[in-house]
C-alpha positions in Angstrom: 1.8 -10.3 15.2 -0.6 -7.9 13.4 0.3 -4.7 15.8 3.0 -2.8 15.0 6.2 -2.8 17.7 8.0 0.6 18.5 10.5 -0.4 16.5 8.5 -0.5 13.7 7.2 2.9 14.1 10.5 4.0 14.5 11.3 3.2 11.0 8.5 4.4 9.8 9.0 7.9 11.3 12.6 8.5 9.7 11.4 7.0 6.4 8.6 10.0 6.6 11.4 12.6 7.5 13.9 11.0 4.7 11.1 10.9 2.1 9.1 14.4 3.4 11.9 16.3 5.0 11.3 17.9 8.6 9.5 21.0 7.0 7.1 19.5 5.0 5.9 17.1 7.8 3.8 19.7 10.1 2.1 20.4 6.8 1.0 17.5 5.9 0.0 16.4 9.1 -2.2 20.0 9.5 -4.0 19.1 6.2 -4.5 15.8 6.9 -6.6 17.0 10.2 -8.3 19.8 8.6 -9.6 16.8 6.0 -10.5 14.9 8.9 -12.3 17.5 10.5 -14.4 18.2 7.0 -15.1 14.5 6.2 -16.1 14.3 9.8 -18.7 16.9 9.8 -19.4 15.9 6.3 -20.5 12.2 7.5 -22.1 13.8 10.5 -24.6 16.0 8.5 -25.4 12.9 6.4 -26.4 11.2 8.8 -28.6 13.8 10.2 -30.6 14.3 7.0 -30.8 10.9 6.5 -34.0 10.3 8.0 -35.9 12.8 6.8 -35.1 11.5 3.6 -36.9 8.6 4.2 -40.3 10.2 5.3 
């Protein structure tokens, strides 16, 4: 009940394409991984210097 069914996603994709258009979507979904990418390496180096913090 909680996962989504293909049909689902479905709508979801052309409401993205109404709302974004076709152009805009590649864009959007490039920045979105180049934020992921940053917030990954981000969290990564935190975790790093966390413990020598603590000493």
């Amino acid at each position: 009940m909680g996962a989504l069914s293909p049909s689902h996603w479905a709508i979801i994709a052309v409401v993205l394409v109404v709302l974004f258009g076709s152009k805009k979507l590649p864009e959007a979904a490039r920045g979105l991984g180049r934020s992921m990418r940053i917030l990954k390496s981000e969290v990564g180096e935190l975790q790093a210097d966390g413990p020598e913090l603590e000493k």
